[in-house]
C-alpha positions as CSV (number, residue, x, y, z in Angstrom):
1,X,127.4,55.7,90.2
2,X,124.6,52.9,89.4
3,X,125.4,50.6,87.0
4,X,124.2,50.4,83.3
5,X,120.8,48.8,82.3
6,X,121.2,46.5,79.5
7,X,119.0,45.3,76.9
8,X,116.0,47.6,78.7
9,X,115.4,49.5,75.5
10,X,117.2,52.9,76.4
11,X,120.3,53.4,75.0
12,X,124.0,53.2,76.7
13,X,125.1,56.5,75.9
14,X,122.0,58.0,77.8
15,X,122.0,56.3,80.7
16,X,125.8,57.8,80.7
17,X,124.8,61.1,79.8
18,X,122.2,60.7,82.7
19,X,124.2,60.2,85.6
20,X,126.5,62.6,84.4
21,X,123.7,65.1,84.5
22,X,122.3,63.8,87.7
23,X,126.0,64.7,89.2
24,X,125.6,68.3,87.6
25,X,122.6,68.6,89.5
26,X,123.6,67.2,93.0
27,X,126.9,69.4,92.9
28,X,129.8,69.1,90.7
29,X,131.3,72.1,90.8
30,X,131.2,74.9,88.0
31,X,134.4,75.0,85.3
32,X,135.2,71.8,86.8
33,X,136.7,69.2,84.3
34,X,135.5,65.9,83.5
35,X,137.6,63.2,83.8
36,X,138.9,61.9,80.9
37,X,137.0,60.2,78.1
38,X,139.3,56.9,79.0
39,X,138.6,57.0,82.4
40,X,134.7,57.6,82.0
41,X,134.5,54.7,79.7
42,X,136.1,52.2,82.2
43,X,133.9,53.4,85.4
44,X,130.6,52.8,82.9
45,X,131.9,49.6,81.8
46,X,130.9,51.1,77.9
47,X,133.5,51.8,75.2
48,X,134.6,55.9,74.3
49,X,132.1,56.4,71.4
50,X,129.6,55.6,74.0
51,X,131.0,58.4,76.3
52,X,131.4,61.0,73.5
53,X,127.9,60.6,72.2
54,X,126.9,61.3,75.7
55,X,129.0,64.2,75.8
56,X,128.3,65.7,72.7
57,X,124.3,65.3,74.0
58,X,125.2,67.3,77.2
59,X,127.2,70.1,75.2
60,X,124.0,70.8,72.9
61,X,122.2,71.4,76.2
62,X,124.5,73.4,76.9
63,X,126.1,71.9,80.1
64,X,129.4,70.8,79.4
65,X,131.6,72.4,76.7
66,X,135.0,71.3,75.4
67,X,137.8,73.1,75.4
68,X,140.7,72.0,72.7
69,X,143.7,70.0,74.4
70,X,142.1,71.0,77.8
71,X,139.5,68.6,77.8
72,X,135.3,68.6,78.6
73,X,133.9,71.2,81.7
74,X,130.9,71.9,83.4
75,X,129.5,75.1,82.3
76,X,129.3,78.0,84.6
77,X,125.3,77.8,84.5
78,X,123.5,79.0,87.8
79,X,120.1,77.5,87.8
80,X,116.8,80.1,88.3
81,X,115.2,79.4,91.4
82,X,111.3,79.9,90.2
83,X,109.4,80.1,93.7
84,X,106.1,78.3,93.6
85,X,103.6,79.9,96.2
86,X,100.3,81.9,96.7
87,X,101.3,84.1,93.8
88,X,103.0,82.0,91.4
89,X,103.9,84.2,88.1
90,X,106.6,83.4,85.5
91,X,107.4,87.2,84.9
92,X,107.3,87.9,88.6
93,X,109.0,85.2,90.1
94,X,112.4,85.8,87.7
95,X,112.5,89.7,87.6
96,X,115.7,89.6,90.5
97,X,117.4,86.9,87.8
98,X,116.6,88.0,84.1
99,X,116.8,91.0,81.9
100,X,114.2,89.7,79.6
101,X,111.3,87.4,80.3
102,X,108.8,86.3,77.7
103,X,105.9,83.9,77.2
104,X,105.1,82.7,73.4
105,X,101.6,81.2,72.2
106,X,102.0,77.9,70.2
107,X,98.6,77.5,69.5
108,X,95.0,77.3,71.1
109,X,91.3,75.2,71.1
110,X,88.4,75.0,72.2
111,X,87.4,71.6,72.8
112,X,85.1,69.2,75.3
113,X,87.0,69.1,78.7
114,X,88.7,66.0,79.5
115,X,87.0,64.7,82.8
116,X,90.5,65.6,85.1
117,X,90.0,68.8,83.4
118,X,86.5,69.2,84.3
119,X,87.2,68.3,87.8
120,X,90.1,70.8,88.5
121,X,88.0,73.6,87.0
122,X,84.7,72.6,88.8
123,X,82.6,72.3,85.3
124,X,80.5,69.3,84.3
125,X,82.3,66.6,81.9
126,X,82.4,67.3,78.7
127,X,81.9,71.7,79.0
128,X,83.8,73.6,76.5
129,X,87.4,74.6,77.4
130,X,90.2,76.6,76.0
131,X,93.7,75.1,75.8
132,X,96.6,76.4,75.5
133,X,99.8,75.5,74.6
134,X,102.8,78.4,75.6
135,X,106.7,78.5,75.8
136,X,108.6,80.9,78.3
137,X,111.7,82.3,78.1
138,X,114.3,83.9,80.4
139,X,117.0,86.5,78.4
140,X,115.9,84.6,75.5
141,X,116.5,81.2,77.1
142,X,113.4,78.4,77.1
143,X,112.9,77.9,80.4
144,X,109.3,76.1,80.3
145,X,106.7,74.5,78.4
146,X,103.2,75.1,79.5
147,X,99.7,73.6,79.1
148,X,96.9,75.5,80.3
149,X,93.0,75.0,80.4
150,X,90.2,77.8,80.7
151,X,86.5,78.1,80.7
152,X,85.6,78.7,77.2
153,X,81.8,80.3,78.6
154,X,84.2,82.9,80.7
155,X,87.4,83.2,79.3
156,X,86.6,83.0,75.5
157,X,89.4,85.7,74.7
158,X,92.3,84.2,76.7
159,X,94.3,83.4,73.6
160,X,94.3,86.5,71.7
161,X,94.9,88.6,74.4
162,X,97.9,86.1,75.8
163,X,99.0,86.3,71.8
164,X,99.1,90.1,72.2
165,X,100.5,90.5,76.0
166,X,102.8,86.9,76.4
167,X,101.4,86.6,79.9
168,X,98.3,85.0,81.4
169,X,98.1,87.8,84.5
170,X,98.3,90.4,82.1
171,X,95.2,88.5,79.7
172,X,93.4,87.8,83.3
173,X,92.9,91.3,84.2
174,X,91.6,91.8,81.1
175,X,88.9,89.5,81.8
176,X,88.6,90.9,85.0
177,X,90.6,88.7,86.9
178,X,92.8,91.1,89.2
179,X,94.1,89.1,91.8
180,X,94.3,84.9,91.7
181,X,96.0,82.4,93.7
182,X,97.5,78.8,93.7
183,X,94.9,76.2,95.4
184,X,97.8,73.4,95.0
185,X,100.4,72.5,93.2
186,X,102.0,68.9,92.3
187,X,105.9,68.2,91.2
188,X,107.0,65.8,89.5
189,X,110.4,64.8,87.4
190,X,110.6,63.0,84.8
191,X,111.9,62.0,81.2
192,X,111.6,64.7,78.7
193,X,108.9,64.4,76.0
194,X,109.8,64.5,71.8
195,X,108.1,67.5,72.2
196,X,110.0,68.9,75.2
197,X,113.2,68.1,73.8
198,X,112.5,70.1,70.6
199,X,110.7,73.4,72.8
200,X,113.3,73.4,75.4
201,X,116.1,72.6,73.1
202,X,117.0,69.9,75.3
203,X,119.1,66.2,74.2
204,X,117.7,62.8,74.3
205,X,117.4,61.7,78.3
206,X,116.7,65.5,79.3
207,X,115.0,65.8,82.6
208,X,111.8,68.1,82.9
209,X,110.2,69.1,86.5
210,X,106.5,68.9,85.8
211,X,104.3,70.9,87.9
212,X,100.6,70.6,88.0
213,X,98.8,73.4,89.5
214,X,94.8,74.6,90.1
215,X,94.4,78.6,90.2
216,X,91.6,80.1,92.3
217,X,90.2,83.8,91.9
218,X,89.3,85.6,95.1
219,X,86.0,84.1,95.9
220,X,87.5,80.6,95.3
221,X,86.3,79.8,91.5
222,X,89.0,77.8,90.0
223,X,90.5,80.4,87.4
224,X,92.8,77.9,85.5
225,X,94.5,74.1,85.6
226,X,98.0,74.4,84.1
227,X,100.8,71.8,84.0
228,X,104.4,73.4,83.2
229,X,107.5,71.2,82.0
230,X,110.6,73.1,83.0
231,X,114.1,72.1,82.0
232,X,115.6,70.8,85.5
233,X,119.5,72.0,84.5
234,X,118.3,75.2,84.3
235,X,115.3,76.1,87.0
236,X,115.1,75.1,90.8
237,X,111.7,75.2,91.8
238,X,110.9,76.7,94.9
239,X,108.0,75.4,97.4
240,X,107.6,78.3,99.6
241,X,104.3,77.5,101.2
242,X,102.1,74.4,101.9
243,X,100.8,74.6,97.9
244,X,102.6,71.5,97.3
245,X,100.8,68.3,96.9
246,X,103.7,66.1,95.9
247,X,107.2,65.7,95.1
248,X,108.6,62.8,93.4
């Protein structure tokens, strides 16, 4: 258990509700009980309002939940193991794990790509691109966040057809992109965004595994650059080839 930061600017109770989390993640076990509120307060060092606002953060994510005169338990909550390889498809990679899998546009432009954007897509600086921004589920779950960039001159229809079909392999063949694969892949965890907190219906001091990954079509034109935010209680990524740049 590390000790508290104080006066750094992020409040007690998340730090507390952070380390709890990080110990849901590294292996306490499910339907396991806290310990008391008492006794979580004097290992912190913090006082018990500071523990129950961490709590009460944790149950709105959904991964503790009280139990009256019993006391606070880890939800029974298997994390989805997405596997991140040559194929790597949302609907695909969860079809063994979910009965429902969906993906939901949020909204779409055109605009002047960045020049990281540019770069990942082989375009000159500045060429039109079309950005969107999707949520995907799992039995009606959010399980990521996505940002994705296309060429506008080639894929000027990606975000009606992902409006109508909720999934970019389904909007690529379409466009007559039958097959693509990942080029590489980076991972990354981190903090959870205002944004992400609200998408993923996550609570303050949320962690999010950001991936960042550069899609190929057969003869080795970048298809699209995409960076996914997915909430880390619920998805284990899996690296199961050499795609991966980083992990951190």
């Amino acid at each position: 258990m590390k000790a508290l930061q104080r006066r750094t600017g992020i409040a007690l109770w998340r730090q507390v509700a952070d380390q709890i989390r990080q110990s849901v993640l590294t292996g306490l076990a499910a339907n396991e009980r806290l310990p008391a509120e008492a006794e979580l307060a004097s290992r912190f060092g913090v006082n018990r309002h500071t523990v129950r606002s961490a709590i009460a953060a944790l149950e709105k994510e959904g991964i503790l939940r009280a139990e009256q005169g019993r006391g606070t338990f880890l939800n029974d909550r298997k994390r989805l193991r997405y596997p991140i390889g040559q194929r790597t498809r949302f609907s695909s990679g969860l079809q063994d794990q979910a009965r429902t899998r969906s993906g939901r546009l949020l909204s779409s432009e055109t605009l002047p790509a960045p020049p990281h954007i540019a770069k990942a897509l082989s375009l000159p600086s500045g060429a039109p691109v079309i950005k969107l921004s999707t949520l995907s589920t799992a039995d009606a779950v959010p399980i990521s966040a996505a940002t994705s960039w296309f060429d506008a001159s080639r894929f000027g229809e990606i975000a009606s057809l992902y409006a109508k079909t909720g999934s970019i392999t389904a909007s690529l063949v379409r466009l007559g992109v039958e097959d693509y694969t990942r080029k590489s892949t980076g991972v990354e965890a981190r903090h959870a965004s205002n944004e992400d907190l609200d998408l993923l219906a996550l609570s303050p001091g949320a962690i999010v595994l950001l991936t960042r990954g550069i899609d190929i079509d057969p003869a080795g034109r970048p298809v699209l650059y995409g960076e996914s935010r997915f909430a880390a209680d619920r998805v284990e990524l899996v690296i199961e080839n050499q795609a991966a740049e980083t992990l951190a």
